[in-house]
C-alpha positions in Angstrom: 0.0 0.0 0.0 1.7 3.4 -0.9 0.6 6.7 0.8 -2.0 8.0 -1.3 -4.2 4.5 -0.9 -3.4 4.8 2.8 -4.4 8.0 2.9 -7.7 7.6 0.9 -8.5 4.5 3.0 -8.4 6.2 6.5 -11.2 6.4 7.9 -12.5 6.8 11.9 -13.7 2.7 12.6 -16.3 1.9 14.9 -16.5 -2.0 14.4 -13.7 -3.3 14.8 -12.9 -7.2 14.8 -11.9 -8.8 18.0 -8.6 -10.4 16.7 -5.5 -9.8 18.9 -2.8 -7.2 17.1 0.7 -8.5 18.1 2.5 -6.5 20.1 6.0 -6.6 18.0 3.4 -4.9 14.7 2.6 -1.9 17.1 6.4 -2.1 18.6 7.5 -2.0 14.5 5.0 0.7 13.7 5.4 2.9 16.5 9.4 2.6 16.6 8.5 3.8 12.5 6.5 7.0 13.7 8.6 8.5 15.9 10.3 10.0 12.4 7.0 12.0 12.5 8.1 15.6 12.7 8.1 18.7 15.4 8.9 21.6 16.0 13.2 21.9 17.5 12.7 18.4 17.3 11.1 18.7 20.6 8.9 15.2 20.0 6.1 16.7 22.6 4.0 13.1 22.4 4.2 10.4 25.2 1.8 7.3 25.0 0.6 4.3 27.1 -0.8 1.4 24.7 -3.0 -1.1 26.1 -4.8 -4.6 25.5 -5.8 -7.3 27.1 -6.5 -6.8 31.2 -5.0 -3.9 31.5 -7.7 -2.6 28.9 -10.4 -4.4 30.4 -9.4 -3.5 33.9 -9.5 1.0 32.7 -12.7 0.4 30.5 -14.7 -1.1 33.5 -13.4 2.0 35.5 -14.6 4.5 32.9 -17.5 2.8 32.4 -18.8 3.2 35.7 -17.4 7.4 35.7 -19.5 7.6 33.1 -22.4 5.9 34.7 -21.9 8.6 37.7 -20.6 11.7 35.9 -22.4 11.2 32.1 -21.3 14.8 31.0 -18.0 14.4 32.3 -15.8 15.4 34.6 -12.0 16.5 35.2 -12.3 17.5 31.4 -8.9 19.5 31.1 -9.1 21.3 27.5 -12.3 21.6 25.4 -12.8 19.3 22.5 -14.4 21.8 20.4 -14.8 25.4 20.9 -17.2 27.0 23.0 -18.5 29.2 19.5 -17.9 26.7 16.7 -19.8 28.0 13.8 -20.2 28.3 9.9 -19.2 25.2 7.8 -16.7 23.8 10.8 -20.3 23.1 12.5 -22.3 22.0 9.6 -19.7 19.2 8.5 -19.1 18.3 12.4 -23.1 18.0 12.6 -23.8 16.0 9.3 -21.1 13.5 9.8 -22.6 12.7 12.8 -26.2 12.3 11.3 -24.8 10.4 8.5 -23.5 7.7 11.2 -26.5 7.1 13.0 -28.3 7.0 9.9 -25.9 4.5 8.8 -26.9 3.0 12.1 -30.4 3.0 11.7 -30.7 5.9 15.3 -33.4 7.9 14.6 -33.5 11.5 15.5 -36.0 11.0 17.9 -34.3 7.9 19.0 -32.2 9.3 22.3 -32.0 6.0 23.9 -29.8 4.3 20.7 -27.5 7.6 20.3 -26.5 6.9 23.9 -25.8 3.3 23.6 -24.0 4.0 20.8 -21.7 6.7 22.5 -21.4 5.0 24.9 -19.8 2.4 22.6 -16.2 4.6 22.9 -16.0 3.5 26.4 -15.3 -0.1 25.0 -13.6 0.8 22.1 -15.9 -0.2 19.4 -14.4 -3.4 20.5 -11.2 -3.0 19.4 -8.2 -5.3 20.9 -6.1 -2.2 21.3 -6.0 1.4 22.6 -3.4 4.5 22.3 -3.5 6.9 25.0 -1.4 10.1 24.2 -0.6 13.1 26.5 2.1 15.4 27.0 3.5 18.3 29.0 1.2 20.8 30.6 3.2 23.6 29.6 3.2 22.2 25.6 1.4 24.9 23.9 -0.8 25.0 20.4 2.7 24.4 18.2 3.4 21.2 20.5 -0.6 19.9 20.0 0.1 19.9 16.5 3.2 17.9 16.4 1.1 15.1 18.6 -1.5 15.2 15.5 1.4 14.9 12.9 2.5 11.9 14.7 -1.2 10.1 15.1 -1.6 10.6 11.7 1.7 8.8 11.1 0.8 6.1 13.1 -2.7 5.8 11.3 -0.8 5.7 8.4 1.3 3.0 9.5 -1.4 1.5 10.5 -3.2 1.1 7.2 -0.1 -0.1 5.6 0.0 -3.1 8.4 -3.8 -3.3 7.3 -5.3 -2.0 10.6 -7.6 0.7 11.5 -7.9 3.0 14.2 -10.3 5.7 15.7 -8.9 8.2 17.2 -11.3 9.2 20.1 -10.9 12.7 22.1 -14.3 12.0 23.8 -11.7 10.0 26.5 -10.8 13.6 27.6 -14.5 14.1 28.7 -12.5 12.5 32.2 -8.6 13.7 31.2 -7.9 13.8 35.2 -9.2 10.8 36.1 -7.7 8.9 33.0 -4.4 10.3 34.2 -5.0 8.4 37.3 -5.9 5.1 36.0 -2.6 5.5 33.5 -0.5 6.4 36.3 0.4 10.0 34.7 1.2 12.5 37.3 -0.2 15.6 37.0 3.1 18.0 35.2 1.0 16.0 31.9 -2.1 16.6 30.2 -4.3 13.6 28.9 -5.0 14.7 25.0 -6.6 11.5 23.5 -7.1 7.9 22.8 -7.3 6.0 19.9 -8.7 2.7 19.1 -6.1 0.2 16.8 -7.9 -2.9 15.3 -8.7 -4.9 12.2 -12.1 -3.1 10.7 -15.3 -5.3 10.3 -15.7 -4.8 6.5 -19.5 -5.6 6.5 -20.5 -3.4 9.5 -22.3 -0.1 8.1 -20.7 2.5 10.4 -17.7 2.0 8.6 -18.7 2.1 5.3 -21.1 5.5 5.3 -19.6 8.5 3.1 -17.6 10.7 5.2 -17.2 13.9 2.6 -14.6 16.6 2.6 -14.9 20.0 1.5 -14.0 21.0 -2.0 -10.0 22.5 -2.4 -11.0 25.4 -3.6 -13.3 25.9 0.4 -9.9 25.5 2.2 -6.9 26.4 0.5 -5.8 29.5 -1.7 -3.2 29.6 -4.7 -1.5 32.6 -5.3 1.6 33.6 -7.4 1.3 30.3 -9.9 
């Protein structure tokens, strides 16, 4: 797989297969990433990657946070801002629609849009999960260089033939997922992301996901 078809095959999966990734192909495609690039070569991202117990044991926990605190709690940065407007909203409101109409969720249907968010807490089932956070003091420069490497690693990913979703809705509880990964508190909790074979048939991975048109988003001047 070169990088374009890697590229044009990402997508966020939310059915995954429960088939175990070996830990030397996320050893390999980590080891791989860390050529992503940043700023001074400053390399803001740390990680924690779990399967297994140690995933079971911090989904039950979360799980029942969630149960107690449902609109969460110890959230330590805002996953999108406060006046999110224009086309940024629109696309971030349809692609949501077009899942749980891929789903079969009704509008009306509040009950299955919970179940189904609450869904992330397991992973989409998903063997594996990436947790990343850094340095509290890591400003907008340093987030960016974390992204550059997740999408590295997605890449990767794709090329090994996995999948991956990366999921910010685990910041809802950044604190207390701190606690659970043993981080002390000079980090910040930033996001997890789920690493998996996709299920090919399911149709929440299979719905359009559209992007705006070039000409939307970028500018050409002085060709």
């Amino acid at each position: 797989m070169n990088v374009s078809e890697a590229v044009a095959t990402r997508r966020s999966v939310r059915d995954f297969l429960p088939d175990p990734v070996p830990l030397e192909t996320i050893r390999e495609i980590l080891t791989k990433a860390q050529r992503s690039p940043s700023g001074g070569n400053t390399q803001p991202w740390n990680a924690v990657v779990l399967t297994g117990e140690p995933l079971a044991d911090l989904t039950a926990k979360i799980k029942a946070k969630a149960q107690s605190a449902p609109m969460g709690e110890g959230m330590e940065y805002a996953i999108y801002p406060a006046d999110l407007e224009g086309r940024y909203e629109q696309q971030r409101r349809a692609v949501g629609q077009a899942m749980f109409d891929a789903l079969g969720i009704g509008r009306e249907d509040g009950a299955g849009r919970v179940r189904q968010m609450m869904r992330n807490w397991d992973s989409f089932g998903a063997p594996v999960q990436i947790f990343t956070y850094c340095r509290t003091y890591m400003g907008p420069p340093q987030w960016s260089d974390m992204g550059m490497w997740l999408q590295t690693v997605m890449l990767l990913l794709r090329e090994a033939g996995l999948d991956s979703c990366p999921q910010e809705i685990w910041a809802m509880y950044g604190s207390y997922m701190r606690e659970l990964l043993g981080i002390s508190d000079e980090y910040i909790f930033f996001t997890g992301m789920a690493v998996g074979y996709r299920n090919p048939d399911a149709p929440v991975n299979n719905f359009a996901v559209p992007r705006v048109a070039l000409a939307d988003a970028v500018q050409f001047r002085g060709f």
